[in-house]
VEXDO-627654 format. One record per residue (C-alpha): residue number from 1; residue in one letter; z, x, y. Coordinates in nm, 4 decimals. Layout:
N
NUM, A, Z, X, Y
...
END
This chain:
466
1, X, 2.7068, -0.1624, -0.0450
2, X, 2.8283, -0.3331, 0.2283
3, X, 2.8561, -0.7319, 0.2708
4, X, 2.6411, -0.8235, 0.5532
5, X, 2.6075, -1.1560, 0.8014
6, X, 2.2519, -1.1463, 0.9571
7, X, 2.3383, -1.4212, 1.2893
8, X, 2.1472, -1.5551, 1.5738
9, X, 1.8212, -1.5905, 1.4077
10, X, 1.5819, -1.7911, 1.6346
11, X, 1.2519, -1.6763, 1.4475
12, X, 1.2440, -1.6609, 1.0904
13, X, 0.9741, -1.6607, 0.8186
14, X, 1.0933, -1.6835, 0.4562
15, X, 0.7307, -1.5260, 0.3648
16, X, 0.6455, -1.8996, 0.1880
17, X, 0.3041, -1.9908, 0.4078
18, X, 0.4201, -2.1640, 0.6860
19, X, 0.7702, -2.1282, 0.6159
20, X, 1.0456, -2.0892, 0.8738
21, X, 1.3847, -2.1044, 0.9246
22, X, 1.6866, -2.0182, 1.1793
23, X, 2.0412, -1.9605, 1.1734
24, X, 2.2201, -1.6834, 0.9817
25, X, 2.1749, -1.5134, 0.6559
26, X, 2.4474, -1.3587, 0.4207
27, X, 2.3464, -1.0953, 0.1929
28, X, 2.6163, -0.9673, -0.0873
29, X, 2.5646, -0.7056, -0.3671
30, X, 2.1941, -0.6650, -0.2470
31, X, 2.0959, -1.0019, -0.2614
32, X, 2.0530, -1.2907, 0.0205
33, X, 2.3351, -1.5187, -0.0635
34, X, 2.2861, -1.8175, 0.2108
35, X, 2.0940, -1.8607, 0.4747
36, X, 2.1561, -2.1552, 0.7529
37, X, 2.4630, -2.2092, 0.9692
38, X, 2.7417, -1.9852, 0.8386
39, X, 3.0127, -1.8519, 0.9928
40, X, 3.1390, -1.4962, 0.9597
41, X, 3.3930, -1.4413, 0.6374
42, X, 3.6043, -1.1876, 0.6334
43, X, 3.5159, -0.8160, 0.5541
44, X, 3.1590, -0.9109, 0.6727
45, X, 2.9675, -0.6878, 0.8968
46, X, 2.7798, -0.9056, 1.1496
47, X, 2.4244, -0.7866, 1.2296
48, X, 2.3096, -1.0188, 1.5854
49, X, 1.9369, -1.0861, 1.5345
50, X, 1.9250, -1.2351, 1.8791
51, X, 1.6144, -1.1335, 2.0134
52, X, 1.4113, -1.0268, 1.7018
53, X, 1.2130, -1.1982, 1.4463
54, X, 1.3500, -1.1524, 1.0669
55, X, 1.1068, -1.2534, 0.7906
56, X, 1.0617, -1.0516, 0.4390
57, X, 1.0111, -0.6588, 0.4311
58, X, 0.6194, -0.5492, 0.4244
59, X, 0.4996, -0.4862, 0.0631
60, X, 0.2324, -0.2730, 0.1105
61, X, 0.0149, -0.2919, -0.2194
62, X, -0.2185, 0.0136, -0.2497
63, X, -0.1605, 0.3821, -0.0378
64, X, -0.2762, 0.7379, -0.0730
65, X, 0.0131, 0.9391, 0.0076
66, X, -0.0824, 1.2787, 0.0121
67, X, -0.3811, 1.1890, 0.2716
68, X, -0.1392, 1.1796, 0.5385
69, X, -0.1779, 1.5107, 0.6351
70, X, -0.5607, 1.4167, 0.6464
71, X, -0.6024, 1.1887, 0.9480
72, X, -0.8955, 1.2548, 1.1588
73, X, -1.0605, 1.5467, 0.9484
74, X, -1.4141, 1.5792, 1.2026
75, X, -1.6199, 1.6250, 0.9006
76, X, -1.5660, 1.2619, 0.7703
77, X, -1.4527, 1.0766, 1.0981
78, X, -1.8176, 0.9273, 1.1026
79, X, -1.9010, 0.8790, 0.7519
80, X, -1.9273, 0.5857, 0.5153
81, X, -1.6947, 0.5616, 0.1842
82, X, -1.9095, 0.7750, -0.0254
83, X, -1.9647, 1.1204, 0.2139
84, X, -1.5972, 1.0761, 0.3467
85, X, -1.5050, 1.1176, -0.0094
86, X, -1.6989, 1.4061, -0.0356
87, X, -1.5618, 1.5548, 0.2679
88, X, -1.2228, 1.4532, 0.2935
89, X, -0.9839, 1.3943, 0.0026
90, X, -1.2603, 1.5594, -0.2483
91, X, -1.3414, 1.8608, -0.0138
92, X, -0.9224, 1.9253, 0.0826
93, X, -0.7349, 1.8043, -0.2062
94, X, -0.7246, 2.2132, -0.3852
95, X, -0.5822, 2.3203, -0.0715
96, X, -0.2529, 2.1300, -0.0778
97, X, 0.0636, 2.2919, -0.2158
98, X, 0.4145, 2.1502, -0.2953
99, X, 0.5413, 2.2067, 0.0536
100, X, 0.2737, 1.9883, 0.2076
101, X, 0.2240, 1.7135, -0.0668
102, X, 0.5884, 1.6646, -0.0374
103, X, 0.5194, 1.6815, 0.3781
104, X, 0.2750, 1.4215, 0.3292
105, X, 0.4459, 1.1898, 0.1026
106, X, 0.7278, 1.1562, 0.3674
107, X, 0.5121, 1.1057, 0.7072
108, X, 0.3820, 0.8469, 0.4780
109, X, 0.6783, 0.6916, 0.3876
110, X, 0.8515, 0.7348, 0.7039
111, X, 0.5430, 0.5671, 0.8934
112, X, 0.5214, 0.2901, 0.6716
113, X, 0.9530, 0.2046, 0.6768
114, X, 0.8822, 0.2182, 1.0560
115, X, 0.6408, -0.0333, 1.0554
116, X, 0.8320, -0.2801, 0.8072
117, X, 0.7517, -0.2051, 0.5170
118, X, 1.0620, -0.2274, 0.2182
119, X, 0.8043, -0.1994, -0.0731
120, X, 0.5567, 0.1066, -0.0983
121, X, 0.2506, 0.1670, -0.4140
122, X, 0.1452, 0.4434, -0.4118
123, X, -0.2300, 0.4856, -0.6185
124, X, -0.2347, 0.8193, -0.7155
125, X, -0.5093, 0.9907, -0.8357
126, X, -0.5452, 1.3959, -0.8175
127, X, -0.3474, 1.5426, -1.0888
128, X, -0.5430, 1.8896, -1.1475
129, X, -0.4505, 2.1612, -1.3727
130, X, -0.4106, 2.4254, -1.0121
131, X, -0.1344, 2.2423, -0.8586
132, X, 0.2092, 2.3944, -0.9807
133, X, 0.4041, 2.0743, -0.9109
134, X, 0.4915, 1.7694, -1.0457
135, X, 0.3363, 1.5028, -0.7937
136, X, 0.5053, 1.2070, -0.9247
137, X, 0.8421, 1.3582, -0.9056
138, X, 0.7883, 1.4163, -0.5311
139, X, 0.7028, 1.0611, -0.4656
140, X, 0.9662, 0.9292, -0.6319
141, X, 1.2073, 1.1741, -0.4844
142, X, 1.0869, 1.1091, -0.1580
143, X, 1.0959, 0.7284, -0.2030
144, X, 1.4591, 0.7183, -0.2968
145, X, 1.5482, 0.9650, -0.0130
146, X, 1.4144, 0.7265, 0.2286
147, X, 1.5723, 0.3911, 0.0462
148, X, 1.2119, 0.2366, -0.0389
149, X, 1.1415, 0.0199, -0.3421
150, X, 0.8164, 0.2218, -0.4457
151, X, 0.5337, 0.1440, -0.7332
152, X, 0.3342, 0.4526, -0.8392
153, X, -0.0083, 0.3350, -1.0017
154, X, -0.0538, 0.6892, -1.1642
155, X, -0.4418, 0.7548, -1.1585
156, X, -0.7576, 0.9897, -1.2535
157, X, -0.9864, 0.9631, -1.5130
158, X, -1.1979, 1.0930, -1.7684
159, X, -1.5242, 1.1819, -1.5826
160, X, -1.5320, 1.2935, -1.2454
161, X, -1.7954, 1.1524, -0.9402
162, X, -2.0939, 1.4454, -0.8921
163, X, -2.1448, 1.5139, -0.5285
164, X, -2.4864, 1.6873, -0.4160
165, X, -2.2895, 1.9417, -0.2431
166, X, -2.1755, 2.2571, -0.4614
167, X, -1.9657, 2.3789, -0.2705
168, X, -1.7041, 2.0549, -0.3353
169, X, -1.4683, 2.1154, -0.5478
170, X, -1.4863, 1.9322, -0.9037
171, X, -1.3050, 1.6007, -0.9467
172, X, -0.9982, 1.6799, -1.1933
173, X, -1.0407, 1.5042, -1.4876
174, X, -0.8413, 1.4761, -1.8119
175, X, -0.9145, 1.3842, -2.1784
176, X, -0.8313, 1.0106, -2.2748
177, X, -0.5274, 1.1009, -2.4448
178, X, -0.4060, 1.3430, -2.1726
179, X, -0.4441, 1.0603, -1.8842
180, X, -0.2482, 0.8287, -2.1331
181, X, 0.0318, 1.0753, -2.1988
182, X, 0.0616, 1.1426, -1.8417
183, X, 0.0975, 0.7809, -1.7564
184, X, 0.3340, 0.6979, -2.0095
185, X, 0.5850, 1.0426, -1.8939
186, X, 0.5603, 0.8780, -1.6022
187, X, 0.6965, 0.5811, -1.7203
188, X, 0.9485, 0.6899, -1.9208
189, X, 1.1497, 0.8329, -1.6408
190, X, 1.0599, 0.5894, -1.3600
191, X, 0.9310, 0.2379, -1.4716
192, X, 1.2378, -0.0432, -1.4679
193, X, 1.1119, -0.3967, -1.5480
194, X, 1.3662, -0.5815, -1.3616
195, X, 1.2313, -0.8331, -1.1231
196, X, 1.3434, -0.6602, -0.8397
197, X, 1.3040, -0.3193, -0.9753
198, X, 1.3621, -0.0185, -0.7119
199, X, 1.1347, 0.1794, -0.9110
200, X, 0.7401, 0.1291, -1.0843
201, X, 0.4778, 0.2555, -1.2734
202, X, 0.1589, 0.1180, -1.2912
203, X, -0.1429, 0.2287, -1.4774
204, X, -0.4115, 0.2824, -1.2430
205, X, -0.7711, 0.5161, -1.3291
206, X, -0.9245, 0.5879, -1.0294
207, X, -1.2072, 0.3942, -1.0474
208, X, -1.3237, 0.1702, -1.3676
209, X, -1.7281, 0.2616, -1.3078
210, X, -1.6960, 0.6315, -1.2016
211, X, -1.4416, 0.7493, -1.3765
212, X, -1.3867, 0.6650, -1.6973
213, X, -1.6264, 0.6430, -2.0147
214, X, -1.6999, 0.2349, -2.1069
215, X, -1.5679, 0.2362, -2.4258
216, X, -1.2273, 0.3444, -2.3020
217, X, -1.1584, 0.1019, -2.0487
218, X, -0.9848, -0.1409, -2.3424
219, X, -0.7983, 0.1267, -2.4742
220, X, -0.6518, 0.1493, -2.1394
221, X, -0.5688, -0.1703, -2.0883
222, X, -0.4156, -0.2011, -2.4550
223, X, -0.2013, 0.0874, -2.4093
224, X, -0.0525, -0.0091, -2.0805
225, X, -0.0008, -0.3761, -2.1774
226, X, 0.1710, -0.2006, -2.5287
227, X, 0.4642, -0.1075, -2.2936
228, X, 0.4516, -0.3749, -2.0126
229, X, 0.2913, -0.1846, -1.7488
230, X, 0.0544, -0.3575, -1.4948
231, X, -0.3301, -0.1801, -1.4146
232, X, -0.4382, -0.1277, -1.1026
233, X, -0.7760, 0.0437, -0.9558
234, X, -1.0102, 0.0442, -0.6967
235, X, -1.2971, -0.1961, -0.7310
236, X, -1.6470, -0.3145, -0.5539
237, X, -1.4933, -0.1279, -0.1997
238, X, -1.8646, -0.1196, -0.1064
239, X, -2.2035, -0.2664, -0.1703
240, X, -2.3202, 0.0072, -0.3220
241, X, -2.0061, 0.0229, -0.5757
242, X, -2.0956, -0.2938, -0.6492
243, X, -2.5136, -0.2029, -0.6935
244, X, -2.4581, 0.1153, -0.9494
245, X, -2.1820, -0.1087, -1.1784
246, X, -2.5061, -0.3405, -1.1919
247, X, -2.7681, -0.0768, -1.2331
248, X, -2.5355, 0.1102, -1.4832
249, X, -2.4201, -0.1822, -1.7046
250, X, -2.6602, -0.5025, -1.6391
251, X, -2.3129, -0.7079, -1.4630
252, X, -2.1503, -0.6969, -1.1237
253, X, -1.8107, -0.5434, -1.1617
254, X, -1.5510, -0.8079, -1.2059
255, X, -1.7723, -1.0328, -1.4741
256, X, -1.8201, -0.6399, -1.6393
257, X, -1.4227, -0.5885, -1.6175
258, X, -1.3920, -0.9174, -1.7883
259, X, -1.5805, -0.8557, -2.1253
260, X, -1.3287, -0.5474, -2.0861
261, X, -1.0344, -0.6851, -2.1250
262, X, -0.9636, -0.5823, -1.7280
263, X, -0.8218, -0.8987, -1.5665
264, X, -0.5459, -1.1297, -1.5970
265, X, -0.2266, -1.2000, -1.3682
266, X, -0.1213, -0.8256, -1.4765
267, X, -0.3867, -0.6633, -1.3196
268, X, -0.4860, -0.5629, -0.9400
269, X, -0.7849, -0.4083, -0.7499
270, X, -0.7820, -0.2260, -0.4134
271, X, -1.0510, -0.3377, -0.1745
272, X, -1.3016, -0.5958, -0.3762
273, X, -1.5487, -0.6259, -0.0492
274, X, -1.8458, -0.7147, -0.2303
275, X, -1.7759, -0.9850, -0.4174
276, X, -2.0063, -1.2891, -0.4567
277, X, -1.8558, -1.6501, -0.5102
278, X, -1.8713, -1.6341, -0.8655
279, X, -1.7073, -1.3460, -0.8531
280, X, -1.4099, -1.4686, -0.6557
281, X, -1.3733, -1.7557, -0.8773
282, X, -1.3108, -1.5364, -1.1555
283, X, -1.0426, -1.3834, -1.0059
284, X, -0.8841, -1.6657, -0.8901
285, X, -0.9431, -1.8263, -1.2261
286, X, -0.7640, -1.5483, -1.4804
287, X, -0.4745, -1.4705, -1.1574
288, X, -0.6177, -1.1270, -1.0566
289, X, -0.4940, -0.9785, -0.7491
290, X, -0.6689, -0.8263, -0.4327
291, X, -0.5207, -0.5631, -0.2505
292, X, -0.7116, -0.6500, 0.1069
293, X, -0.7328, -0.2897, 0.2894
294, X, -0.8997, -0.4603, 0.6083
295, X, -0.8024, -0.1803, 0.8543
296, X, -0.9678, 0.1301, 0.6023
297, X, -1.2697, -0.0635, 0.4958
298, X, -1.3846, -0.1607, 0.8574
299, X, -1.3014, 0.2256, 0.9408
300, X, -1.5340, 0.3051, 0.7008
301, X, -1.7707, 0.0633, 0.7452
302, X, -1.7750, -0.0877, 0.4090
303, X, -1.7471, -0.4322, 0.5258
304, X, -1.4525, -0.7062, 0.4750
305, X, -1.3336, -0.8293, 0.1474
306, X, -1.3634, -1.1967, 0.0831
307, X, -0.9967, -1.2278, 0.0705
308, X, -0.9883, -1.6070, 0.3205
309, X, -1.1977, -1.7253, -0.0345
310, X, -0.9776, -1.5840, -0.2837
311, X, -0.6387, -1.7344, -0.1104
312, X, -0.8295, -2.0538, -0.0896
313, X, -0.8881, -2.0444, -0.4220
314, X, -0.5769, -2.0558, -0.5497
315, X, -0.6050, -1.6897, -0.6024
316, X, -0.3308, -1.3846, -0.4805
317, X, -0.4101, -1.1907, -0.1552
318, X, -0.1982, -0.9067, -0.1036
319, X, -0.2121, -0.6288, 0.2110
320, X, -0.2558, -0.2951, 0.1871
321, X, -0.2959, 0.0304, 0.4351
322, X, -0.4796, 0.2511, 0.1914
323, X, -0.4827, 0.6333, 0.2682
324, X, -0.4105, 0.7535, 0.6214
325, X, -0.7462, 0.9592, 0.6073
326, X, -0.9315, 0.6762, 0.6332
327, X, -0.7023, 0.4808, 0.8258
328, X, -0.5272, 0.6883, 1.0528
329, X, -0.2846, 0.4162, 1.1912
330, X, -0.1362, 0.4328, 0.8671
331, X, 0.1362, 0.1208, 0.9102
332, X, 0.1551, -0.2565, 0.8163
333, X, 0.1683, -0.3875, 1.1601
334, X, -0.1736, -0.2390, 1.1843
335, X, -0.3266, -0.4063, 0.8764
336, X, -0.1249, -0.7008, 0.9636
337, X, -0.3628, -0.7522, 1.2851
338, X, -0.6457, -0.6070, 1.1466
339, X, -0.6374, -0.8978, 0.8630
340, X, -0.5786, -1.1594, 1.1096
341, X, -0.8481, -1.0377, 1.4031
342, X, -1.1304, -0.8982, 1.2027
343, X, -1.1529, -1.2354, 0.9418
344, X, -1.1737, -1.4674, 1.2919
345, X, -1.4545, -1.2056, 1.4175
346, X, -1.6416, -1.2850, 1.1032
347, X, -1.5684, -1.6550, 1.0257
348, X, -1.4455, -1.7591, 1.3453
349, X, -1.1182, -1.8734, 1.5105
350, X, -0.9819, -2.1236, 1.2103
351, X, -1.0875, -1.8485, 0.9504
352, X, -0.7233, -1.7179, 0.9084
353, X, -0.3384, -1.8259, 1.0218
354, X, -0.1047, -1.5797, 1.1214
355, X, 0.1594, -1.7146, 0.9209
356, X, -0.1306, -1.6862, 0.6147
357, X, -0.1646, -1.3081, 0.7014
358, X, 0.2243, -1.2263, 0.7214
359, X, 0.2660, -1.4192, 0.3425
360, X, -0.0331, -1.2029, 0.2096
361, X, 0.2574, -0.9219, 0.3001
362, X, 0.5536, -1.0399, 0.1808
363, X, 0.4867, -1.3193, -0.0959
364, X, 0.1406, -1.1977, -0.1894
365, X, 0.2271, -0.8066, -0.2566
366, X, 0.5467, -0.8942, -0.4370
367, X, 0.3089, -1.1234, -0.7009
368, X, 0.0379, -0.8759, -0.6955
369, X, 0.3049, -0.5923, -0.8481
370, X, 0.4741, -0.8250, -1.0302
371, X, 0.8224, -0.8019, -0.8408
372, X, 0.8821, -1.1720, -0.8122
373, X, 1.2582, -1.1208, -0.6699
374, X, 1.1562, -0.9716, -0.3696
375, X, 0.8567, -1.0828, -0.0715
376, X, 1.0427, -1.3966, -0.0038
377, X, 1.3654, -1.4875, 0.1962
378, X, 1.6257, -1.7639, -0.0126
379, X, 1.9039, -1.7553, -0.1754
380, X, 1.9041, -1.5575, -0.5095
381, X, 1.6045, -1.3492, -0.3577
382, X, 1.6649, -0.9220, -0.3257
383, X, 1.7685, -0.8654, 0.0968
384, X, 1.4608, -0.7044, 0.1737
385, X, 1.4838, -0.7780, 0.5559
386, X, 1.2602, -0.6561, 0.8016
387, X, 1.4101, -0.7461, 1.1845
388, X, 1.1416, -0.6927, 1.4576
389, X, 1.2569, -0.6558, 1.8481
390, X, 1.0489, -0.8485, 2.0654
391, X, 1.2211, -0.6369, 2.3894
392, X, 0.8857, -0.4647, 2.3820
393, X, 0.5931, -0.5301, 2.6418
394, X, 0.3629, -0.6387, 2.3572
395, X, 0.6102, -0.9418, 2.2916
396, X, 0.6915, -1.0471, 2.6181
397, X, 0.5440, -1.3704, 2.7237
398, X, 0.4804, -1.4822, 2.3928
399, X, 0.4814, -1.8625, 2.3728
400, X, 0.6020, -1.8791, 1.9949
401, X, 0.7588, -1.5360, 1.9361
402, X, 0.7619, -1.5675, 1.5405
403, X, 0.4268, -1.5002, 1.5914
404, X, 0.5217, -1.1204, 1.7237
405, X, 0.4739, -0.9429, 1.3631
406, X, 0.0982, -1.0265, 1.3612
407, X, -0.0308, -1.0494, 1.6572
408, X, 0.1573, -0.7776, 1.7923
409, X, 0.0388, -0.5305, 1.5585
410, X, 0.1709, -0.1875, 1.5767
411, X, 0.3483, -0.1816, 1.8767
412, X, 0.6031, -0.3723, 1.8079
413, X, 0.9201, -0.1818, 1.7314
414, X, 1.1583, -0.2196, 1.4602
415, X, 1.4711, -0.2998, 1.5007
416, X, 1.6415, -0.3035, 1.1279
417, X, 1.5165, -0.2888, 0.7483
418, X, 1.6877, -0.3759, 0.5118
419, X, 1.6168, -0.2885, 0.1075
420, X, 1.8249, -0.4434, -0.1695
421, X, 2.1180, -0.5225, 0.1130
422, X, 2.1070, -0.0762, 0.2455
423, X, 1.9907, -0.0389, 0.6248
424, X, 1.7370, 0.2319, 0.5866
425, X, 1.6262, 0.1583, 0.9249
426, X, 1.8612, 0.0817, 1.2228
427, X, 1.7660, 0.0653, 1.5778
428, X, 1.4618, 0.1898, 1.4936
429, X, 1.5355, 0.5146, 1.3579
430, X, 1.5274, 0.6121, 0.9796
431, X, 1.9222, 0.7618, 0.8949
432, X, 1.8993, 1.1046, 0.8227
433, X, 1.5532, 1.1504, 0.9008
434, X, 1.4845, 1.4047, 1.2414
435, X, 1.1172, 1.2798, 1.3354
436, X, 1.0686, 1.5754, 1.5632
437, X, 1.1524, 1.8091, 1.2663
438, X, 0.9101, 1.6051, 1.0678
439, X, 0.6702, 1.6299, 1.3243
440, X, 0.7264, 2.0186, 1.3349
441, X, 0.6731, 2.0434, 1.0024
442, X, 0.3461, 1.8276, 0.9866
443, X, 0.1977, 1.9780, 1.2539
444, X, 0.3278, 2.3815, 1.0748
445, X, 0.1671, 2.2712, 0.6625
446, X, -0.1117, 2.0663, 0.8586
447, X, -0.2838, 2.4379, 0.9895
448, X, -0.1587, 2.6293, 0.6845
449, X, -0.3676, 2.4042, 0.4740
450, X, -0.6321, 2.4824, 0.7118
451, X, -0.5877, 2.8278, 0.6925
452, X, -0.5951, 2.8332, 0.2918
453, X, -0.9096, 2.6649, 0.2715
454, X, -1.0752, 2.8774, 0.5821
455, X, -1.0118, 3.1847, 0.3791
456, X, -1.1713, 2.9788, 0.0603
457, X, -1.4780, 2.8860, 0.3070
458, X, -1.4397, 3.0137, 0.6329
459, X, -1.7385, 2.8770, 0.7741
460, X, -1.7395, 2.5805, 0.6681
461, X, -1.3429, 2.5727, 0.7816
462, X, -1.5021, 2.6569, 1.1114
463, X, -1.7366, 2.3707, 1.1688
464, X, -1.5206, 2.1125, 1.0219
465, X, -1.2686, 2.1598, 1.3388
466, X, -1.5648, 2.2105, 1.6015
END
């Protein structure tokens, strides 16, 4: 680990709301040391952040990995949440192998490091009896390949969803004490406590309403909170989530997940876009997190989460991508603008601060996983550094360049990322990582899962790609 001297920082954000700083920053044995006016000591390699805006690496809160060899399937590009399940990750999932979930977890990865990100969770949630690999190990693998800090929220369920097409494939599902057992394997070999753990497991079912029997939800909860773990689901990502909960059990979802033992400043949901006022309260109120997926749920069409309330209600607002098959620009700059434009086309111009959208990704993902040494630059703090160029045409002319993460969305290029103090990006390319191989090899297990599932179905193969 090498002793490093970030200088000639003109735009900083430590990730506190607001918050901003210039100077130079000295990182040693992974962590950030000083930050202000230093001068070079010896031994120290000098990193000139002229030019660039440094703030916190990206924590992106809530992903679908192996959906990123699933961008732009036809069959689902114009359907809401519920079909698109059906035809997408539902319809393709039997027709991955090892060779292209481990594909899929890198493009994934290797997207999201590009675009800032230092901090990856990844909700898992198809673990079927067929595939002759170990999923988890893969993402893991993959994560530490690439340098990433990485969560996995290790999902499925009970009961699987019933689509009104027979010829989708059945939902995995596992018994109670399977899904429990798989969980906690997981955890054994992965899950470190520490504050500014590299690795993460999180216990996640798929969905609370869909997928799991009502009497086992507080056995769930009991078991992970036995051994310190944090729980993690989707939750209300549509109206009509939020309409069968209420059909089904007489309560909206989060007042329902209450009684359940389901909340508290351990616990975090993906999406939450139909929540009323009472509803945000009560998350703000017991400290649960939202994982804000802005970019996938407008995709979609499932509406916007109520995320401006929640943050102004004292509550934590974290960013996520979600899977790259419903959100094919699969990258934090992306969600970063999608966050920031699409609340001001709904609420207007005041509804949301750019500096409010860059701490939802840096100070608000680190609370929502519970990693409370990293998401924020000061001394003491892990040196997850993300250093933006603004030598792009996207930044030029800006008036207050700090403002280039946000507003510039995806275009704006990397310059260096930094996890725990290791450059796993410089100059904007990932160390050991040949993107046009990667691309090669995308593109080659992209058709080959095609092909396998055109031999299971060859006309409906067909018509999907017309």
């Amino acid at each position: 680990m090498t002793d490093l001297l970030l200088t000639g920082i003109a735009h900083g954000w430590t990730g506190a709301e607001g918050e901003r700083f210039a100077g130079a920053l000295r990182i040693r044995d992974g962590l950030i040391a000083a930050m202000g006016e230093l001068a070079p000591a010896p031994g120290e390699r000098v990193v000139d952040c002229a030019g660039a805006v440094v703030c916190p690496g990206l924590v992106n809160t809530h992903h679908h990995l192996f959906q990123s060899l699933l961008k732009g399937v036809p069959a689902g590009m114009d359907l809401p949440l519920d079909p698109w399940l059906m035809r997408v990750p539902f319809t393709w999932w039997p027709h991955f192998d090892e060779a292209t979930f481990r594909t899929a977890a890198t493009v994934g990865l290797a997207e999201l490091a590009l675009s800032g990100a230092t901090t990856v969770c990844d909700h898992s949630y198809i673990y079927p009896e067929s595939w002759a690999f170990d999923p988890d190990a893969i993402l893991f693998e993959t994560a530490a390949r690439l340098g990433l800090r990485f969560v996995l929220a290790r999902g499925g369920g009970t009961r699987g969803r019933v689509f009104d097409d027979p010829e989708v494939p059945p939902v995995p599902v596992q018994s109670l004490d399977a899904f429990l057992d798989g969980v906690l394997a997981s955890a054994d070999r992965w899950h470190d406590p520490a504050p500014d753990a590299m690795t993460r497991v999180a216990v996640a079912p798929t969905t609370p309403v869909f997928n799991l029997d009502p009497g086992e939800l507080r056995e769930i909860a009991a078991a992970a909170r036995a051994r310190g773990l944090r729980l993690h689901s989707h939750l209300s990502e549509n109206g009509a989530y939020a309409a069968a909960t209420l059909a089904r059990h007489g309560q909206r979802p989060v007042p329902w997940l209450a009684g359940r033992d389901w909340l508290g400043p351990d616990v975090w949901f993906a999406h939450l876009v139909d929540c009323d006022p009472g509803e945000v309260a009560l998350l703000a109120e017991t400290g649960t997190a939202m994982a804000h997926c802005p970019q996938a749920n407008a995709r979609l069409g499932s509406g916007l989460a109520p995320a401006v309330a929640l943050h102004g209600a004292g509550g934590t607002v974290s960013l996520a991508v979600d899977g790259a098959a419903a959100n094919e620009a699969a990258d934090m700059g992306a969600a970063l603008y999608a966050a920031f434009s699409l609340h001001r086309t709904a609420r207007g111009a005041e509804a949301l601060r750019a500096d409010t959208a860059l701490h939802w990704a840096t100070m608000g993902g680190a609370a929502a996983l519970g990693l409370p040494a990293v998401g924020r630059l000061a001394p003491g703090m892990a040196a997850d550094i993300a250093v933006f160029d603004l030598a792009a045409p996207r930044a030029m002319g800006l008036h207050d360049p700090a403002l280039a993460p946000v507003v510039c969305g995806a275009s704006l290029p990397l310059r260096h990322l930094l996890v725990a103090g290791r450059e796993v990006v410089r100059d904007g390319r990932i160390p050991g990582l040949d993107l046009a191989d990667l691309a090669d090899t995308a593109r080659r297990e992209t058709l080959a899962m095609i092909a396998r599932k055109e031999r299971q179905a060859p006309h409906r193969a067909r018509a999907a790609l017309e």
